[in-house]
ROBA-289424 format. One line per field, with one value per residue (C-alpha): residue number from 1; residue in three letters; x, y, z. Coordinates in steps of 0.1 Angstrom, whole numbers, plus 2048, in hexadecimal, padded with zeros to 3 digits. Layout:
REM ROBA-289424
seq c(NUM, ...)
type c(ALA, ...)
x c(X, ...)
y c(Y, ...)
z c(Z, ...)
//
This chain:
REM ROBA-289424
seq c(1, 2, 3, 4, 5, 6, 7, 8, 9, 10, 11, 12, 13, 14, 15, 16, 17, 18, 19, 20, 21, 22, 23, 24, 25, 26, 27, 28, 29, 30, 31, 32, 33, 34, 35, 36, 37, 38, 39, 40, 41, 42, 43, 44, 45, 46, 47, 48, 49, 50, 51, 52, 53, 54, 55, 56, 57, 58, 59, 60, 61, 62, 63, 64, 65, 66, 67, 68, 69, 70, 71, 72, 73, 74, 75, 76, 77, 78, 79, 80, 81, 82, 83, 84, 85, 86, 87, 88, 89, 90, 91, 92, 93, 94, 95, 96, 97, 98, 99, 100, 101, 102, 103, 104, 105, 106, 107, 108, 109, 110, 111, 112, 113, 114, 115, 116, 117, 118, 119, 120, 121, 122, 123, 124, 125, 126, 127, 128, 129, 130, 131, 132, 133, 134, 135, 136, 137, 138, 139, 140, 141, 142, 143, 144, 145, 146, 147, 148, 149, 150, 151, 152, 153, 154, 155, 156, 157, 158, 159, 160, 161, 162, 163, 164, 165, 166, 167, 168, 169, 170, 171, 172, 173, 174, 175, 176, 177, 178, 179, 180, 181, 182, 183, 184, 185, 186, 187, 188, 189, 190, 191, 192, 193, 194, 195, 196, 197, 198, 199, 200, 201, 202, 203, 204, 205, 206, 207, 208, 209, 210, 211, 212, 213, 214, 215, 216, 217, 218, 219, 220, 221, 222, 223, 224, 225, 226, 227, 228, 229, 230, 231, 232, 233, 234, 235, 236, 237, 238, 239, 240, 241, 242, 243, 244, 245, 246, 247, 248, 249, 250, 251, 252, 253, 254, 255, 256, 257, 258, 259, 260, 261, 262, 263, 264, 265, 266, 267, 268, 269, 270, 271, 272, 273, 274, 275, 276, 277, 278, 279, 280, 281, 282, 283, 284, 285, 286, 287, 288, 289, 290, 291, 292, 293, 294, 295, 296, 297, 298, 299, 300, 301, 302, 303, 304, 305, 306, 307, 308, 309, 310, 311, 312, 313, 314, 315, 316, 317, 318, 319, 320, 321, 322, 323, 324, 325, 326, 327, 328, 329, 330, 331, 332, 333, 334, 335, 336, 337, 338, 339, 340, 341, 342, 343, 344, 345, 346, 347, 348, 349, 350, 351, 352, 353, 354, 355, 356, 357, 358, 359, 360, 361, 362, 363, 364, 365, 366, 367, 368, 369, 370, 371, 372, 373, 374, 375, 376, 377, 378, 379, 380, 381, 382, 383, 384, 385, 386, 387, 388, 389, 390, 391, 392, 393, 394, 395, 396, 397, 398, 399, 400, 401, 402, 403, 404, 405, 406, 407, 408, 409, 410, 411, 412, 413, 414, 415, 416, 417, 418, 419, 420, 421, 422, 423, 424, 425, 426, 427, 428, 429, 430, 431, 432, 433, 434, 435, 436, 437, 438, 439, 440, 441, 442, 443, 444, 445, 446, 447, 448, 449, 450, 451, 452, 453, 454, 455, 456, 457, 458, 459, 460, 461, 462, 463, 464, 465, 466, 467, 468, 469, 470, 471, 472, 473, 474, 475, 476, 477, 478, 479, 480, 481, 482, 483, 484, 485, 486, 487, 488, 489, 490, 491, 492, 493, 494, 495, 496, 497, 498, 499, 500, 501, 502, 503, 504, 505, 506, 507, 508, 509, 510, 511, 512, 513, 514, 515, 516, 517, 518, 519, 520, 521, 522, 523, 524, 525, 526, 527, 528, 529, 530, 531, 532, 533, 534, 535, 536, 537, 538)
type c(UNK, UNK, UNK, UNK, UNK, UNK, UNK, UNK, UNK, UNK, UNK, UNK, UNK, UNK, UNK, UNK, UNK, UNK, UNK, UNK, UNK, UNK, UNK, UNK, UNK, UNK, UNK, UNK, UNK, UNK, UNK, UNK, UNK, UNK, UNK, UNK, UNK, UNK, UNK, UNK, UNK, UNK, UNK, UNK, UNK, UNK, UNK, UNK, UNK, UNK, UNK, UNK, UNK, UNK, UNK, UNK, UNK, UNK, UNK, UNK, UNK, UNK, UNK, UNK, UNK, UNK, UNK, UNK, UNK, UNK, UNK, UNK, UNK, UNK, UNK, UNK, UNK, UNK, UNK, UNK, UNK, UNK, UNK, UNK, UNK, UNK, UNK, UNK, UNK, UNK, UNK, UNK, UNK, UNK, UNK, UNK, UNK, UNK, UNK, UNK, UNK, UNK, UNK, UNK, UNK, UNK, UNK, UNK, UNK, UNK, UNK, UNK, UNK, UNK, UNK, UNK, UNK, UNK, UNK, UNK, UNK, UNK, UNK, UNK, UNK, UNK, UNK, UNK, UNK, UNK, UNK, UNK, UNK, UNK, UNK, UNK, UNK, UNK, UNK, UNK, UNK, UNK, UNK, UNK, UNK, UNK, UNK, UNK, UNK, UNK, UNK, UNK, UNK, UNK, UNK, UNK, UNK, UNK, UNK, UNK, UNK, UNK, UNK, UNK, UNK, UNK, UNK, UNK, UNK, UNK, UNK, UNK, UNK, UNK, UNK, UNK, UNK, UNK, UNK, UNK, UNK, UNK, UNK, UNK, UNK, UNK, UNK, UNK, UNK, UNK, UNK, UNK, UNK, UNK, UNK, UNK, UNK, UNK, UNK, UNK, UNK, UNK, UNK, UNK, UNK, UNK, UNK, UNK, UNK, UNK, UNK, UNK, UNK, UNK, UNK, UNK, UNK, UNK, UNK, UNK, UNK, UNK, UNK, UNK, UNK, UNK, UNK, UNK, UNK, UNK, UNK, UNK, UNK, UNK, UNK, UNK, UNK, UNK, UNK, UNK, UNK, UNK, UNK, UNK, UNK, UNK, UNK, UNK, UNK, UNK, UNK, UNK, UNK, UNK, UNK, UNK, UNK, UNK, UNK, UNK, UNK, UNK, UNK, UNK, UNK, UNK, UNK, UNK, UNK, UNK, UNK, UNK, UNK, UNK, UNK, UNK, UNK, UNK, UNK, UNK, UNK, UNK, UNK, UNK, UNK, UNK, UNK, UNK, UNK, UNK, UNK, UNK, UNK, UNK, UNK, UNK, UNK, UNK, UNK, UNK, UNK, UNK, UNK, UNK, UNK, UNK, UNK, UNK, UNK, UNK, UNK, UNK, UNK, UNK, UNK, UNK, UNK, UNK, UNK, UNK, UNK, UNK, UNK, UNK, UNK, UNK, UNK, UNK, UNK, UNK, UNK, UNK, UNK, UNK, UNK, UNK, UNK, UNK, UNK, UNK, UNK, UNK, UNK, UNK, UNK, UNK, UNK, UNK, UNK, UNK, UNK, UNK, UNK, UNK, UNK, UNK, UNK, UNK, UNK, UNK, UNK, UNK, UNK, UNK, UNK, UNK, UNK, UNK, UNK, UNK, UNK, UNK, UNK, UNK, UNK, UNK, UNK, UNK, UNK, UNK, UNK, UNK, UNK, UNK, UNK, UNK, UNK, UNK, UNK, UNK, UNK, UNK, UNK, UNK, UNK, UNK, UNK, UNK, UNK, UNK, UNK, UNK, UNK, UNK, UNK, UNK, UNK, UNK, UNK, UNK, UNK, UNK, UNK, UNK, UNK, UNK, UNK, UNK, UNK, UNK, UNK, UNK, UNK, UNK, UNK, UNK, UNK, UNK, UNK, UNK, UNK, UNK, UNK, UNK, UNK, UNK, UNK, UNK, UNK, UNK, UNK, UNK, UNK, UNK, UNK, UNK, UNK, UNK, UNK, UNK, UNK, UNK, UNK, UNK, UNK, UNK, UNK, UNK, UNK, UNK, UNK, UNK, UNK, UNK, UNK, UNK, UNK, UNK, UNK, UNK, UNK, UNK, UNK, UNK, UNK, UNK, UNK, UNK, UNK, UNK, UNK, UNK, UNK, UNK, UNK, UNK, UNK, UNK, UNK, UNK, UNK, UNK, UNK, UNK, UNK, UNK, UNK, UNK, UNK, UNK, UNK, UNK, UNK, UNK, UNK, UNK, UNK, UNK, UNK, UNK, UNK, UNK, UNK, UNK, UNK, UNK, UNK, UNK, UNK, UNK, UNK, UNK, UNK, UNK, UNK, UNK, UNK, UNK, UNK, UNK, UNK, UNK, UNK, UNK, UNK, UNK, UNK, UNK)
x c(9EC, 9F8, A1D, A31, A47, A6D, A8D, A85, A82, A60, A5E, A74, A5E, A3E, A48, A5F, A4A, A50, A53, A76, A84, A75, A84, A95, AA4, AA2, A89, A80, A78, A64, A6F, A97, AA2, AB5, AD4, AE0, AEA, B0A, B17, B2C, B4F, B6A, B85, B7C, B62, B47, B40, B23, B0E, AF8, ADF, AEC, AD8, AF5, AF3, B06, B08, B19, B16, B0D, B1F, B0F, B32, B38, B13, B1D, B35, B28, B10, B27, B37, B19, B0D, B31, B28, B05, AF2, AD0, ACD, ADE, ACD, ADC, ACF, AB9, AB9, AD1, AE0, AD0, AE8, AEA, B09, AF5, AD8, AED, B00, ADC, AD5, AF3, AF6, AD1, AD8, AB6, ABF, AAB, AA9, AAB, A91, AA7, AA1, AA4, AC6, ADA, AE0, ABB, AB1, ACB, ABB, A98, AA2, AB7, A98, A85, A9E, AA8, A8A, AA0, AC2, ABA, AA9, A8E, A6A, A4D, A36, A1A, A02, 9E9, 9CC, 9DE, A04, A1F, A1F, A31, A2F, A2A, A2E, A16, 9FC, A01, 9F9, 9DD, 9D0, 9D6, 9BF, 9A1, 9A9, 9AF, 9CC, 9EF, 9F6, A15, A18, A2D, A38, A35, A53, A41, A5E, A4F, A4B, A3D, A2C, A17, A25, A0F, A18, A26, 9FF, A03, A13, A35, A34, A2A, A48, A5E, A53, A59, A7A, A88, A71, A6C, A50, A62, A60, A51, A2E, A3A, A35, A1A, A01, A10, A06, 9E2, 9E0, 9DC, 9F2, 9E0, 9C0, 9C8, 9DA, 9BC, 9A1, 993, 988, 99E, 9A9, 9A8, 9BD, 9BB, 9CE, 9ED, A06, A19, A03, 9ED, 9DA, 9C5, 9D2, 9BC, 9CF, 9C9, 9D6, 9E6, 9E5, 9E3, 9CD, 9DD, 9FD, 9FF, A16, A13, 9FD, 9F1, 9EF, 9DE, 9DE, 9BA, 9A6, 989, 97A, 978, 957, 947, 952, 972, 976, 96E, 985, 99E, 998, 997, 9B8, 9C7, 9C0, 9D5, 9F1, 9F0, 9F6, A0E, A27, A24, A28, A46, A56, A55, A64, A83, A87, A88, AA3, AB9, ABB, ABF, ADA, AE9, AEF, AFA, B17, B22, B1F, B34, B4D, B54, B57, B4C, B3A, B19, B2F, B2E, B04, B09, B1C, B04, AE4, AFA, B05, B28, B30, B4E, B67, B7B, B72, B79, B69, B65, B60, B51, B4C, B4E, B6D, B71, B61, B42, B21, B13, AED, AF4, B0C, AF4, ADD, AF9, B07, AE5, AE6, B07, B01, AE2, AF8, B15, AFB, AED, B10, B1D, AFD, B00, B1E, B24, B04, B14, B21, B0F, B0B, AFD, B06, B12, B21, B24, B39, B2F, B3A, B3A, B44, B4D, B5B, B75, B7A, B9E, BB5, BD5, BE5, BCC, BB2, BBB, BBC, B9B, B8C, B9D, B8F, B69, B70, B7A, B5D, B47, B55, B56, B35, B25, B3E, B56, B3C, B33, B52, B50, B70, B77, B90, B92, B9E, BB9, BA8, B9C, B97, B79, B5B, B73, B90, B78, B79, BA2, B96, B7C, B98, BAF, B93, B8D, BB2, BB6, B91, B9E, BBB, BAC, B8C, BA9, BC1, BC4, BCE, BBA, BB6, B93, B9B, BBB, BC0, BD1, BF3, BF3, BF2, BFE, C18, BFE, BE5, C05, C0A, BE5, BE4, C05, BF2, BD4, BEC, BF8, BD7, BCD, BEB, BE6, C07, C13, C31, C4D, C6B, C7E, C5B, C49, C67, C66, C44, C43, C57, C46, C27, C3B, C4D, C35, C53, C52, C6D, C55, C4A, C71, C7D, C62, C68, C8C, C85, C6A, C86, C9F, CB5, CB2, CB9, CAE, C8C, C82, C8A, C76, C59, C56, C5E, C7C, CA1, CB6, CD0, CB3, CA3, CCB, CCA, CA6, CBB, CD2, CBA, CA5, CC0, CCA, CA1, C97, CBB, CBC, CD8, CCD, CEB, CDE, CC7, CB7, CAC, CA0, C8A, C7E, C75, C63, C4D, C47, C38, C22, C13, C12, BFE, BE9, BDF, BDE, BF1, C03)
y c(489, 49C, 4AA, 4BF, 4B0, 4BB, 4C0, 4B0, 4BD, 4BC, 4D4, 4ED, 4EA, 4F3, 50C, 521, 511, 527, 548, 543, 522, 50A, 4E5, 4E7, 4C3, 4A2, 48A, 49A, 482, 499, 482, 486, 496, 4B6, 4B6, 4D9, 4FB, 4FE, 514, 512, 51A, 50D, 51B, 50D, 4F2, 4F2, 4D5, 4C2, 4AC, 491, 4A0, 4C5, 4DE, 4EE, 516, 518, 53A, 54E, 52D, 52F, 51E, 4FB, 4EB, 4FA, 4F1, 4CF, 4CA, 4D4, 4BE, 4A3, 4B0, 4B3, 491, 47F, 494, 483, 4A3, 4AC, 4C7, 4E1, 505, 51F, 53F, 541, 540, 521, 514, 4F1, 4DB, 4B4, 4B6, 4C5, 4AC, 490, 49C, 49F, 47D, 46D, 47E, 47E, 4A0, 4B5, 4D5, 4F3, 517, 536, 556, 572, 58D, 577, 579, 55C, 567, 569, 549, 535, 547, 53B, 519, 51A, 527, 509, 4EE, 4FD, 4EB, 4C9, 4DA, 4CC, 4B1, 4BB, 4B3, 4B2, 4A6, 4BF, 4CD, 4ED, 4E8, 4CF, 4E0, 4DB, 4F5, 514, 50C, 529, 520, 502, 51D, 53A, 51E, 515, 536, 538, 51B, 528, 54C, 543, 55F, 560, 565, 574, 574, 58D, 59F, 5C1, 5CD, 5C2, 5A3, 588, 566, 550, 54E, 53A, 527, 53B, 55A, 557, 564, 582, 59F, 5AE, 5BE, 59E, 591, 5A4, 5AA, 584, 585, 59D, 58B, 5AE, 5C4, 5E2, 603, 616, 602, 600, 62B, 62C, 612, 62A, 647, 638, 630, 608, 5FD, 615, 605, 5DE, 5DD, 5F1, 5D7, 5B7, 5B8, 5B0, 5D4, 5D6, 5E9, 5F4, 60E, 60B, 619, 5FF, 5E4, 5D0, 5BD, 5C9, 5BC, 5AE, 5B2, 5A7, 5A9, 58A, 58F, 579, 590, 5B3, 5A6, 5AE, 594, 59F, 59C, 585, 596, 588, 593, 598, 5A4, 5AE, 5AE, 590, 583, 57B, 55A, 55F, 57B, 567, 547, 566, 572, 54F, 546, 563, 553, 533, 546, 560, 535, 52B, 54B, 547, 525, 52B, 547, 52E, 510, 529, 530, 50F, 506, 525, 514, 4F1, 4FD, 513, 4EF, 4DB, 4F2, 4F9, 4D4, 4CD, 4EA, 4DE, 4B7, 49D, 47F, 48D, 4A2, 485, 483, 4AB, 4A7, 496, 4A5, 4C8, 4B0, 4BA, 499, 495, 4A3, 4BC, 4DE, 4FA, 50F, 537, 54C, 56E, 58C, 5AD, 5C2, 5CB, 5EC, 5E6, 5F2, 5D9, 5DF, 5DB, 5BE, 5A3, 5B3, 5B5, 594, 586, 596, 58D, 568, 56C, 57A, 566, 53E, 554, 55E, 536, 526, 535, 521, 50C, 4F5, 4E0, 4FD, 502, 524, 52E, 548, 538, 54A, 56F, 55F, 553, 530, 528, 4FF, 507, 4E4, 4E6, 4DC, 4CE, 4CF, 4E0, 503, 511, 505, 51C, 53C, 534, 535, 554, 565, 552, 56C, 588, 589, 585, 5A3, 5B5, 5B6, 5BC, 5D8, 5E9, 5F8, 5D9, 5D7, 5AC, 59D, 579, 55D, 53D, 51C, 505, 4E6, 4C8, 4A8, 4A3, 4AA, 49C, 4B9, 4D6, 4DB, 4E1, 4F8, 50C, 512, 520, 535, 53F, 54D, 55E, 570, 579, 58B, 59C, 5AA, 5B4, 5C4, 5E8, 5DE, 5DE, 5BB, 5AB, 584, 570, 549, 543, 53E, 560, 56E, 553, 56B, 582, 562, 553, 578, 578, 558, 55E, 57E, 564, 54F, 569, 57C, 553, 553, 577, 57B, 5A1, 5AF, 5B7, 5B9, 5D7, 5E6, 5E3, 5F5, 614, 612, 61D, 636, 646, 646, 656, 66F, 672, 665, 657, 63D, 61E, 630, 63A, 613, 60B, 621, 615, 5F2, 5F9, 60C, 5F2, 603, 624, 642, 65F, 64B, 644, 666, 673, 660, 66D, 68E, 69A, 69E, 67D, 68D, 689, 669, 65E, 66A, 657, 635, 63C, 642, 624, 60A, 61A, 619, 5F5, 5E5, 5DA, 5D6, 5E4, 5CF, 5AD, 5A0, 58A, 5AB, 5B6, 59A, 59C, 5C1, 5BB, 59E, 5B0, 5D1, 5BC, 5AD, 5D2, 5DB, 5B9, 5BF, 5E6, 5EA, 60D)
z c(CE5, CC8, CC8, CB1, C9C, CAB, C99, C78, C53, C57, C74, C5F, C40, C51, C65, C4D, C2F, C0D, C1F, C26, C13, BF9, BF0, BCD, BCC, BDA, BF1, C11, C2F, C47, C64, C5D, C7C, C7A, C95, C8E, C77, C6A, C51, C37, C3B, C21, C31, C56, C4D, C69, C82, C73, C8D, C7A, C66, C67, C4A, C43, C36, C12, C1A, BFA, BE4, BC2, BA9, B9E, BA0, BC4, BCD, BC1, BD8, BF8, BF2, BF3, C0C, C20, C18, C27, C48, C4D, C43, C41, C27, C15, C14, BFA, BEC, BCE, BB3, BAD, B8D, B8B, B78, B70, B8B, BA8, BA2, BA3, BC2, BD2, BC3, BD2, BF4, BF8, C0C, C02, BF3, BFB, BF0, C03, BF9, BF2, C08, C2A, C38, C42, C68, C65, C5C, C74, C94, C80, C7A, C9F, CB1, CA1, CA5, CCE, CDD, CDF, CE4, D0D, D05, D19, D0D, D26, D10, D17, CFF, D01, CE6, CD4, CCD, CE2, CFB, CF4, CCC, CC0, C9A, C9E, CB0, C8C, C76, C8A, C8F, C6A, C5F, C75, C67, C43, C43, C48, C71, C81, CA8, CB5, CD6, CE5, CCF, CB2, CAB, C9D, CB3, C9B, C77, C66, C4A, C2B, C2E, C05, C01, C12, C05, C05, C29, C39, C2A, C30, C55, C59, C43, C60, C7F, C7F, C76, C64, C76, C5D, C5E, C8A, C89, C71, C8A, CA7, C92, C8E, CB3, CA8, CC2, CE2, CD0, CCF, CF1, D01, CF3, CF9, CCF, CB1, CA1, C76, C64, C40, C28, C39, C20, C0A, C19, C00, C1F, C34, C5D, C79, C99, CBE, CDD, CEC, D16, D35, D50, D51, D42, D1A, D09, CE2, CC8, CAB, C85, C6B, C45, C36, C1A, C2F, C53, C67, C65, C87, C8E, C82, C95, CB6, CA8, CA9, CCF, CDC, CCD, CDA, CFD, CF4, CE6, D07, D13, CFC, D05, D27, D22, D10, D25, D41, D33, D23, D45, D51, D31, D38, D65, D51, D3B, D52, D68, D4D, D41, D67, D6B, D4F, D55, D76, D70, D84, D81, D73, D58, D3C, D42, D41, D21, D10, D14, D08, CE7, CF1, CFB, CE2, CCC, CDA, CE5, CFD, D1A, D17, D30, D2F, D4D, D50, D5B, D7E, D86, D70, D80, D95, D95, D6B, D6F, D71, D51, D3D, D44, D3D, D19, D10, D1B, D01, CE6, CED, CED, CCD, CB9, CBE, CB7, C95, C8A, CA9, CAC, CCE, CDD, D02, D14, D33, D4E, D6F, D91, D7D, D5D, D3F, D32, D11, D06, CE6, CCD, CBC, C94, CA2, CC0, CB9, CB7, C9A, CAB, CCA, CB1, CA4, CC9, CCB, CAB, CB4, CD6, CC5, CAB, CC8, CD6, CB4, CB2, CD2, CD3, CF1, D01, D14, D2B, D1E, D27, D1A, D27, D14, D23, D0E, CF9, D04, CF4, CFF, D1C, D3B, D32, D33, D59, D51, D36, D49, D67, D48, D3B, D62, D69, D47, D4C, D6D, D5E, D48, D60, D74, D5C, D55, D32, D0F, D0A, D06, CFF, D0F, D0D, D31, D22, D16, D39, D4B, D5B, D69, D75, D8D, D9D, DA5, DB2, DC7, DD2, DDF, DEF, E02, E0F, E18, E30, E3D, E2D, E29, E0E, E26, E06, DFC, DEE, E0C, E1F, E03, E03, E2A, E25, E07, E20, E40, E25, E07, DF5, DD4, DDA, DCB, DAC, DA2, DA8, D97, D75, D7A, D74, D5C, D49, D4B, D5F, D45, D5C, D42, D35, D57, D69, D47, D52, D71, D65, D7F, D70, D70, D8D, DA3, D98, DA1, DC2, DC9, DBB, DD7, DF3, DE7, DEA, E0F, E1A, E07, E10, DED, DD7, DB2, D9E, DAC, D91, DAE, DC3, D9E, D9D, DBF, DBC, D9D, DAB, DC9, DB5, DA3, DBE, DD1, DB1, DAE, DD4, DD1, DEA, DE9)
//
């Protein structure tokens, strides 16, 4: 039974082939196994699992080539991509020699975030380690790479299988014969929306999806190749397309080798639609497994590859007053962006969405004080660049050592995301030390709704009155001791004239029963307004 080959040089080669990267030094093994992307980073050097390709994104120099090599080459890595064109020195050949880490060449126009979700997409299949093992006509099912370049042998042409939006799926590995669209459609896994309006100008799309027969299209403007297109469908459900670059029509039998592998793609995507739902319940089990401890966490652990080194857990939700029928939506896209934004630089790190939160296991280059403020900045360029609009929140849980500390971590991450989906203030990311005040007054506050116990302290006591005289006896003590004790700034935040914000101190320590001068009554007035306002209680 044939398979595909999974997470080794050789996968990455045929699939991306010359269209994207090209090998400019050193012996290629197509069986090494590829455990991950990293990029380059002198300043925080990434985590490199065995066999890493590691991005040498903004490398050029021979010397500096020369040394990530060797740098690479101590961490066990696989290969080296950098951009073209590269200054090929005796240095950089014997680094290659040495380190025997393959050095490969990036086409200039494809952009490096580009070509880690490429090279992440092809490598994700063993992220679970989940292979069934099945096969539909000889490629592993839901392969759609291995299903272009087949369509591509029987077609003679360079294939692209793409979705309703026009994204591209998959590609065969030849498309350096097509022309410069094709490429750059595949550069951008995109096809560009000039050539998107012109086919909906030309009705192309209305035609394809509304037949059963391949559609060709010629004089396109700027496009060498003529295109043969069909529609890829399973009953009355259309899943995409397949497009293939030409220089004429399709002769007969071609044309029909076209239709019936149309059918096993329509196979393939549902095929893989299916089994990325099954990994997205799997990895959704592993990481609350692992989040919550216990003695399957360690197996949990493993299959994740977070199994050691030390790391923390992340947890993102939506402030308190979001729209519910959106909630869920939204929280399903940010757990995509979020598994999406870390598995750029962060190969072990493990997402899913569990119980309406977002946990992210993200590892750690060290465990001390720095590496806290980098978990904090990996938050806040999330954030950055999904924008405000979103309402994301994110708490994040102290450092552990290693897979049995995360459950401590996730309960850190917990209370500090609970803070902040309950907090009126700006704040987007907190570590649970930050608001460790504000977590212990919510907690109190749970403590006391678990006993069924009510405030009955000097606040309670004004606060009845206010509500038998309309008073405003809670909101002057309050701006008092906001104030610290500053008559004229608080009486000027309540806008009335300090004799009479003197007179309300007097009434309020007759009604409460509270003396103002005793720093203990301070204290206890204080505590009790904050729980009034944690339990809204007015």
């Amino acid at each position: 039974m044939a398979q595909r080959p999974r997470a080794t040089l050789g996968r990455v080669i045929d699939d991306l082939g010359s269209t994207l990267i090209e090998v400019i030094a050193g012996d290629v093994d197509a069986g090494t196994e590829v455990g991950g992307v990293a990029i380059h980073d002198p300043i925080d050097p990434p985590v490199m699992p065995e066999g890493t390709l590691l991005l040498g994104v903004g490398l050029a120099g021979a010397e500096e080539i020369a040394g990530v090599l060797r740098e690479a080459g101590a961490a066990g890595a696989a290969g080296l991509i950098v951009r073209v064109p590269i200054e090929m020195s005796r240095q950089v050949r014997e680094a290659v020699e040495e380190t025997g880490v393959a050095l490969f060449g990036l086409t200039r126009g494809a952009s490096w975030a580009q070509v880690a979700a490429m090279l992440r997409s092809l490598l994700a299949v063993d992220d679970l380690g989940v292979d069934d093992g099945e096969t539909l006509a000889g490629a592993a099912a839901g392969d759609l790479f291995a299903m272009a370049n087949a369509v591509s042998a029987l077609l003679d042409a360079p294939v692209t299988i793409e979705d309703l939006n026009s994204r591209v799926l998959a590609f065969s590995a030849n498309q350096d014969v097509a022309d410069a669209p094709r490429k750059e459609t595949v550069l951008g896994r995109q096809v560009p929306e000039r050539f998107t309006r012109e086919l909906e100008r030309r009705g192309v799309f209305r035609e394809m999806y509304g037949s059963d027969r391949p559609v060709y299209v010629a004089n396109l403007p700027g496009v060498d190749l003529p295109r043969v297109a069909v529609r890829v469908s399973a009953g009355d459900e259309i899943l995409g397309s397949i497009w293939a670059a030409v220089s004429k029509p399709l002769p007969a039998e071609r044309e029909q080798a076209l239709l019936d592998s149309a059918t096993l793609v329509a196979l393939h995507m549902l095929r893989q639609r299916a089994g990325a739902d099954v990994e997205r319940r799997l990895q959704a089990e592993l990481v609350a497994t692992l989040v919550e401890g216990g003695p399957t966490a360690p197996e949990a652990a493993e299959r994740l590859g977070v199994a050691t080194g030390p790391s923390c857990v992340m947890a993102l939700a939506l402030r308190e007053g979001s729209d519910a029928s959106a909630v869920e939506a939204e929280l399903q896209r940010v757990s995509g962006a979020f598994a999406l934004h870390l598995g750029a630089t962060h190969h072990r790190s493990a997402v899913a969405l569990v119980g309406g939160v977002v946990y992210g296991v993200v590892p750690l280059a060290r465990r001390d004080p720095e590496a806290d403020r980098r978990a904090v900045a990996i938050a806040r360029e999330f954030l950055d660049r999904i924008g405000d609009h979103s309402g994301v929140v994110i708490g994040i849980g102290r450092s552990a050592a290693d897979a049995t500390e995360l459950p401590r971590s996730r309960a850190d991450a917990d209370r500090a995301l609970r803070v902040l989906r309950n907090g009126p203030g700006p704040s987007r990311v907190a570590r649970a030390e930050d608001v460790w005040a504000a977590s212990l007054l919510l907690e109190l506050g749970d403590l006391m709704a678990a006993d069924r116990q009510e405030l009955a302290g000097a606040v309670a006591r004004l606060a009845a009155y206010d509500a038998r005289h309309r008073g405003e006896m809670v909101e002057t003590l309050r701006a008092w001791l906001d104030a610290f004790g500053d008559v004229a700034a608080a009486a000027a935040q309540l806008h009335v004239h300090p004799n009479t914000f003197r007179y309300r101190l007097r009434r309020i320590r007759q009604i409460a029963e509270i003396d103002l001068d005793d720093p203990e009554a301070r204290f206890a007035a204080m505590l009790e307004l904050r729980l009034n306002s944690n339990t809204r209680l007015r």
